[in-house]
C-alpha positions in Angstrom: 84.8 119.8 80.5 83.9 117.6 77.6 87.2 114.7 77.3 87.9 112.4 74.6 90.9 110.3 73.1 92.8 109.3 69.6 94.6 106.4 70.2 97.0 105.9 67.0 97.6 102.3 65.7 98.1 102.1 62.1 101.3 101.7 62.1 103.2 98.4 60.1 104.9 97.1 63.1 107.6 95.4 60.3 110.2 95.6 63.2 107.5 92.6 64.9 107.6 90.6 62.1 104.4 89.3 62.7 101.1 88.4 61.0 99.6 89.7 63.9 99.1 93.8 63.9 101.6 95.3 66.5 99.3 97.1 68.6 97.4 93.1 69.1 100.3 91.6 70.9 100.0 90.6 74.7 101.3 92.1 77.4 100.5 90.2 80.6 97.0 88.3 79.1 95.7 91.5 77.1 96.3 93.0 73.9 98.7 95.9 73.9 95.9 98.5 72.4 93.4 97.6 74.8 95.5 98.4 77.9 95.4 101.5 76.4 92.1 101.8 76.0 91.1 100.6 79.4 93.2 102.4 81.1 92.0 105.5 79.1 88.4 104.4 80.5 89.2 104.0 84.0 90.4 107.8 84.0 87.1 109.1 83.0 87.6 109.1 79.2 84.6 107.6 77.7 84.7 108.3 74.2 87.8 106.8 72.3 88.4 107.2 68.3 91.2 104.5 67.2 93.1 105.3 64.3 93.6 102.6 61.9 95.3 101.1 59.1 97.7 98.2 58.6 96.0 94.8 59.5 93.1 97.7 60.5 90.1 94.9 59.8 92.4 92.6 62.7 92.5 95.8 64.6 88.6 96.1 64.8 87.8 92.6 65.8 90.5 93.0 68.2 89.1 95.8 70.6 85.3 95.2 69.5 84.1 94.7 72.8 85.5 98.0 73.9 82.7 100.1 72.1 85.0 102.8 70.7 84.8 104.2 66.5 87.3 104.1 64.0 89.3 106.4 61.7 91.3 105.2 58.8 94.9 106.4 57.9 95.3 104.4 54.1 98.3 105.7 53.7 101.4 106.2 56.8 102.7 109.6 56.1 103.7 110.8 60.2 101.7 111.1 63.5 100.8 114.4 62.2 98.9 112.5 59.2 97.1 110.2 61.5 95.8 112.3 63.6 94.0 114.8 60.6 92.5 111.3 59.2 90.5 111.4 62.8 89.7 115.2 61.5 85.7 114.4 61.4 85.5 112.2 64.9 86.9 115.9 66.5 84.6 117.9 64.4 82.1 120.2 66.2 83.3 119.2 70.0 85.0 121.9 71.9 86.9 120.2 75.2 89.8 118.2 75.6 91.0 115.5 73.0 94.0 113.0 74.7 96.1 111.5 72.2 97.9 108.0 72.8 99.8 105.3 71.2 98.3 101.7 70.8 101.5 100.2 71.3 102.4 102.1 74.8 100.3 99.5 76.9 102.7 100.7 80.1 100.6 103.9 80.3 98.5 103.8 84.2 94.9 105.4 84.7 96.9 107.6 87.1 99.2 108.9 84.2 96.2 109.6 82.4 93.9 111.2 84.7 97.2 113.5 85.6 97.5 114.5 82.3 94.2 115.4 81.5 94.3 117.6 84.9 97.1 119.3 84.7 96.2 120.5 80.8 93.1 121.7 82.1 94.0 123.2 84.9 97.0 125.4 83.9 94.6 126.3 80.9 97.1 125.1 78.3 96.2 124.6 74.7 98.4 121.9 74.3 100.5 119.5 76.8 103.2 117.0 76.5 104.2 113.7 78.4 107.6 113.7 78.6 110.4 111.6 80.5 114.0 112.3 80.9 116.7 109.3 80.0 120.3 109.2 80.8 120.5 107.8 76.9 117.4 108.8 74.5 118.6 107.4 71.8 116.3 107.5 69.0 113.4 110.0 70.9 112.4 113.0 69.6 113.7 115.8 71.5 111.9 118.5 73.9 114.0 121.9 73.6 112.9 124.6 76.0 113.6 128.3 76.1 115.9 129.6 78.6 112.7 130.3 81.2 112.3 126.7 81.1 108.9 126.9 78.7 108.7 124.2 76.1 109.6 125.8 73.2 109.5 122.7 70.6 109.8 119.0 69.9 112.4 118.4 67.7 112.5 114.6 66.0 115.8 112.7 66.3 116.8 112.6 62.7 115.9 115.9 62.6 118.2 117.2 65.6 121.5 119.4 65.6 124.5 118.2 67.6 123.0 120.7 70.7 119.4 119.4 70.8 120.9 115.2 70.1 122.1 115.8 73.6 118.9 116.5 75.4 118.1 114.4 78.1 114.2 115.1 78.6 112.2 113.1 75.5 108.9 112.9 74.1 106.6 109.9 74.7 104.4 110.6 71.5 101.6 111.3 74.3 99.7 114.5 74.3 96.9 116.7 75.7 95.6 119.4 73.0 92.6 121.9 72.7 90.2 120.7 70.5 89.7 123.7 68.6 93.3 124.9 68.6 94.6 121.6 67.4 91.7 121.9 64.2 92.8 124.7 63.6 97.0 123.5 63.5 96.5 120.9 61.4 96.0 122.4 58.6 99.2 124.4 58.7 101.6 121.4 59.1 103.8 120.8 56.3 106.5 117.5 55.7 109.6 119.5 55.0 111.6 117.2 56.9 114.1 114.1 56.4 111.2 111.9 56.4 108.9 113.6 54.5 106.2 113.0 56.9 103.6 115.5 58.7 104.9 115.3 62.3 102.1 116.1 65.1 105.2 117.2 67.1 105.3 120.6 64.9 101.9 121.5 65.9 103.7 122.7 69.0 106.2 125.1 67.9 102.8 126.3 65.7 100.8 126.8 68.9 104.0 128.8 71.0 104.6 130.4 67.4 100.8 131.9 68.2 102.1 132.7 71.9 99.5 129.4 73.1 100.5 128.0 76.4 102.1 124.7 76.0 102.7 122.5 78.9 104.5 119.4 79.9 104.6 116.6 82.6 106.8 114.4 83.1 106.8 110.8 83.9 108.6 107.8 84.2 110.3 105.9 81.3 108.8 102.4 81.9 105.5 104.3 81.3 106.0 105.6 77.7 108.3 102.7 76.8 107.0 101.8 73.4 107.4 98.5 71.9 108.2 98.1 68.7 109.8 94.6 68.0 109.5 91.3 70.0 112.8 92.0 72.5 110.4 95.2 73.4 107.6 93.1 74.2 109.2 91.4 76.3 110.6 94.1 78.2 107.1 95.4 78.8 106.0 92.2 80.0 108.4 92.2 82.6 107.5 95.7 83.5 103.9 95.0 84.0 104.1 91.8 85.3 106.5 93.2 87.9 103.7 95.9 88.3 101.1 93.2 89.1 103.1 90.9 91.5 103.5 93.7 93.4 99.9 94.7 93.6 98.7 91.3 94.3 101.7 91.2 97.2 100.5 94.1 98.5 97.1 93.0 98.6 98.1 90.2 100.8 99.3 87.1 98.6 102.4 85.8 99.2 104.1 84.9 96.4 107.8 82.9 96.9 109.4 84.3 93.9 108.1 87.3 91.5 110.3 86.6 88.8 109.2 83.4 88.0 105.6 84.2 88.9 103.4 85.0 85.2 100.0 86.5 86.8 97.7 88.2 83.5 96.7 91.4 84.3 92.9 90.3 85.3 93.7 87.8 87.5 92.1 88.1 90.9 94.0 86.5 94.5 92.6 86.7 97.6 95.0 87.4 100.9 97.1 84.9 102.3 97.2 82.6 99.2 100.3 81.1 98.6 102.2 81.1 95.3 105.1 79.1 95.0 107.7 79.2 91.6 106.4 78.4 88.0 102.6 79.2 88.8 101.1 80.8 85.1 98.1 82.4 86.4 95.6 83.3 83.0 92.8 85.3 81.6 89.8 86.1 84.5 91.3 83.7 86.7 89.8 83.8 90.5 91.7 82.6 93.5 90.2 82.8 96.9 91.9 83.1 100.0 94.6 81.1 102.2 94.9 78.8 99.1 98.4 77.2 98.5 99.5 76.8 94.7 103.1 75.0 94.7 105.4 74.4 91.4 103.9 74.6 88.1 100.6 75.1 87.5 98.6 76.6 84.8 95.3 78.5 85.8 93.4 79.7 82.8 89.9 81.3 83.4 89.6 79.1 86.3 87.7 79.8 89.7 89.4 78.7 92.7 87.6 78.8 96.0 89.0 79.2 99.5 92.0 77.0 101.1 92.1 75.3 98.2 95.7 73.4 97.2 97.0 72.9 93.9 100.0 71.1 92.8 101.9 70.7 89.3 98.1 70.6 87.5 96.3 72.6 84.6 92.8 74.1 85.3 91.1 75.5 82.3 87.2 77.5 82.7 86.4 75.2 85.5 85.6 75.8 89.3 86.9 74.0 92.5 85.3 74.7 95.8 87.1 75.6 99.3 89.2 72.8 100.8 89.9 70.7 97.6 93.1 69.1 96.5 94.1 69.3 92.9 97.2 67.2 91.6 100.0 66.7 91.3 99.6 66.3 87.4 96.3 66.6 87.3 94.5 68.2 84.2 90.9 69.9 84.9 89.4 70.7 81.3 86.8 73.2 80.9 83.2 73.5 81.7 84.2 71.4 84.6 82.8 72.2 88.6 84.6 70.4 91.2 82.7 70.3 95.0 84.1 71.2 98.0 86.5 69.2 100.5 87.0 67.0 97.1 90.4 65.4 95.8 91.2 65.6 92.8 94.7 63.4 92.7 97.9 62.4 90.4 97.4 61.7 86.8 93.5 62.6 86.7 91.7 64.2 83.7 88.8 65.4 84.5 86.3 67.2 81.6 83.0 68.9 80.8 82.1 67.1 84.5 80.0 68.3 88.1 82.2 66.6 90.7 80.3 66.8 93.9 81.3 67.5 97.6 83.6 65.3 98.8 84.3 63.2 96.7 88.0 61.2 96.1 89.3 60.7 92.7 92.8 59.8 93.8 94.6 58.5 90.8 95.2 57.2 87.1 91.3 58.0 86.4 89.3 59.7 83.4 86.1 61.5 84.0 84.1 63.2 80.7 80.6 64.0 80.5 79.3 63.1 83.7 77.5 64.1 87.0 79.3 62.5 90.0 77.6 62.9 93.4 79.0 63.8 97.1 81.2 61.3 98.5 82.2 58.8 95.9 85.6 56.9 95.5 87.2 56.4 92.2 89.5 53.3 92.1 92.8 53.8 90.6 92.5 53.4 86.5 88.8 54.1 86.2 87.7 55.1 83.2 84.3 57.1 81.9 83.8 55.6 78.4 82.3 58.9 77.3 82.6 58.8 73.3 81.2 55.9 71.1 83.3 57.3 68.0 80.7 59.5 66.9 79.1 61.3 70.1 79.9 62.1 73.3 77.4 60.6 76.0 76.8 60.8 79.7 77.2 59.4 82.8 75.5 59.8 86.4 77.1 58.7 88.8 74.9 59.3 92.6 75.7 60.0 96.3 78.2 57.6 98.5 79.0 55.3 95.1 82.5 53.2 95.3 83.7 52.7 92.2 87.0 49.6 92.4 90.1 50.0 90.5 90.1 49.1 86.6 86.5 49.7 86.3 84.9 51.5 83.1 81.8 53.0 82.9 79.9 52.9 79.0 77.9 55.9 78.6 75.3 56.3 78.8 74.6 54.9 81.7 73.5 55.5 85.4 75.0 54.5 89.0 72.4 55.0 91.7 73.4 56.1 95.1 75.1 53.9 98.0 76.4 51.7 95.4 79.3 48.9 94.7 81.3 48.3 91.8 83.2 45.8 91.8 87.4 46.3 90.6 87.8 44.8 86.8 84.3 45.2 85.7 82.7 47.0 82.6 79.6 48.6 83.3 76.7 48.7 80.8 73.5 49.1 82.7 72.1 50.7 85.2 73.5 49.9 88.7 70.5 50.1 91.3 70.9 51.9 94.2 72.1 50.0 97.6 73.7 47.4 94.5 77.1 45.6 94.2 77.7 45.3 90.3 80.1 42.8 88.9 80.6 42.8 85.3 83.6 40.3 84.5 84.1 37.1 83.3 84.5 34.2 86.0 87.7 33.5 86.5 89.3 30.0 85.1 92.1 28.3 86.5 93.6 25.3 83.4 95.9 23.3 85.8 99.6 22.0 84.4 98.7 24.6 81.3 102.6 26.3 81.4 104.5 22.8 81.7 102.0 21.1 78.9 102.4 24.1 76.6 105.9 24.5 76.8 107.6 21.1 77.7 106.2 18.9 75.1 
């Protein structure tokens, strides 16, 4: 059976109090919309119509990489409202039409896919996700008959003292008939407190026709919806929770979860290691039996196997298996460090091929430069990468020692199996098998102290 979805998202979000549309805040690395959307995806749904309106040319370049069309709602009169402005995206399809909320990133592909089942299955022409809460406070309502059939969806300003105190709520997630929902719209009305045209009402229509209405019910932390920033936060802790969990039962240790911020794409290989503090970012990659103590940021970085990492920042760069990063090192992007390197305190390394092997221990800069396998970096060594108005390179070949306090001009080459010696400013090309001393001779003025200062 044909399956599509209407994901609503032009609402104002004023409770955010943001310049940012609601529905593009974070949760866990990715905007809250596109949860939605992928998780809509991974169930089987291909085709998704977003329904927009406030901040709606934000909202576009927001989710433009997930291929999906549009539908404007100018005006915010009710779900009901929004969901007749996607009117011509349902036109002429007969199926299945899921409709979501783009600020309910909580949602799983497994709620989804359950949904979309259980409507079809029980032949229903309309079916609700629902939850129960000890306290619903400001939910709309679901009010069954005494069999136990849905019977209607009353809205919380709208309820009588007897309906208020109904546990089971409404997530503002539905499954409807295509063709029986086209045919509802039409016959909603706002006669209500708000003076809005509520979607809800399309289901007393449909059990007002005798349709089969259905209704599932899930957990809360699923159809939590957030609506200010204290509610983002709260679903950030409930799907961070979710994917500390995953990753731990995938194999990674990790010392404690709750102070542990893993984005939702991140990959970890088994038996890795992740101590307090670690912020783990974007499409970051860590391999197996890696060990990454206090504090380290990891931002679209790709970490090979048995790799350690200590109190350092890694941003789009790679570091092959058996390296050592830190403590307080900071890896800036389009940077690829070797295998069975170090990579020690107080090093900056950027836009730079670091090759296998080699030790940059301490108190060193590295920018715009090939390094071979098996070089040594004195402590304070600097690449003199930028002239003031461009940024040049250096190459630096195999089995090079480079002595403390040494700076290196780009552009400019170090051949392999060279010397340089500590203090001295390179300029020119160093040939290979070479020791290179650039520094001025040094000059001892005897008696200088006692004739300077006791005259």
């Amino acid at each position: 059976m044909y399956k599509c979805a209407i994901i609503l998202a032009a609402g104002e979000g004023k409770r955010m109090k943001s310049n940012t549309p609601k529905v593009l805040h974070k949760v866990c690395g990715k905007e809250m919309i596109n949860h939605v959307i992928d998780n809509i995806r991974s169930a089987g749904i291909e085709e998704v119509n977003v329904v927009i309106g406030k901040g709606a040319g934000k909202v576009q370049k927001g989710t433009e990489s997930r291929n999906i069309s549009y539908s404007v709602q100018a005006e915010q009169l009710g779900t009901g409202h929004a969901v007749m402005c996607a009117e011509d995206f349902l036109k002429g399809k007969k199926g299945t039409v899921s409709i979501f909320v783009g600020d309910g990133p909580l949602i799983t592909e497994e709620t989804v896919r359950s949904l979309t089942n259980y409507h079809e299955a029980e032949g229903c022409s309309a079916t609700i996700l629902t939850s129960v809460m000890a306290d619903p406070l400001k939910y709309g309502r679901i009010i069954r008959n005494a069999n136990g059939e849905v019977e209607k969806i009353v809205e919380f300003k709208d309820c009588n003292e007897a309906e208020a105190k109904v546990n089971e709520i409404n997530s503002g997630m539905y499954c409807f008939d295509i063709e029986a929902l086209l045919n509802t719209l039409g016959k909603l009305n706002n006669n209500n407190n708000q003076n809005e045209y509520y979607l809800t009402d399309v289901i007393e229509i449909l059990k007002g026709e005798g349709k089969k209405v259905g209704a599932i019910a899930v957990d809360v932390d699923e159809i939590t919806a957030v609506n200010s920033k204290q509610e983002l936060s709260v679903a950030n802790e409930i799907m961070r929770s979710r994917i500390n969990k995953m990753h731990m039962d995938n194999g990674v240790i990790i010392m404690d979860p709750r102070s542990t911020y893993i984005d939702c794409d991140v990959v970890i290989g088994q038996d890795t290691i992740i101590y307090p503090g670690n912020v783990l970012e974007g499409k970051t990659v860590v391999g197996e039996e890696c060990t990454l103590y206090a504090n380290n940021r990891l931002t679209d970085a790709v970490i090979g196997d048995r790799v350690t990492i200590e109190s350092s920042v890694v941003l789009e760069s790679r570091v092959g298996e058996n390296t050592t990063v830190g403590p307080f090192a900071y890896i800036r992007p389009e940077t690829v460090i070797g295998s069975d390197a170090r990579i020690g305190d107080f090093v900056e390394i950027k836009k730079a091929t670091i090759g296998n092997g080699t030790k940059v221990s301490h108190l060193t800069y590295i920018g715009d430069a090939e390094v071979g396998e098996k070089c040594n970096f004195g402590c304070g060594t600097v690449v003199v990468n930028y002239n003031g108005k461009t940024k040049n390179k250096t190459i630096i070949g195999d089995n090079v020692f480079i002595g403390c306090n040494s700076n290196l001009i780009s552009p400019v080459e170090v051949e392999n199996n060279t010397y340089i010696a500590a203090g001295s400013t390179i300029t020119n090309k160093v040939p290979e098998g070479s020791l290179a001393i650039a520094r001025a001779r040094q000059v001892n003025k005897e008696n200088w102290v006692h004739d300077k200062y006791n005259k």
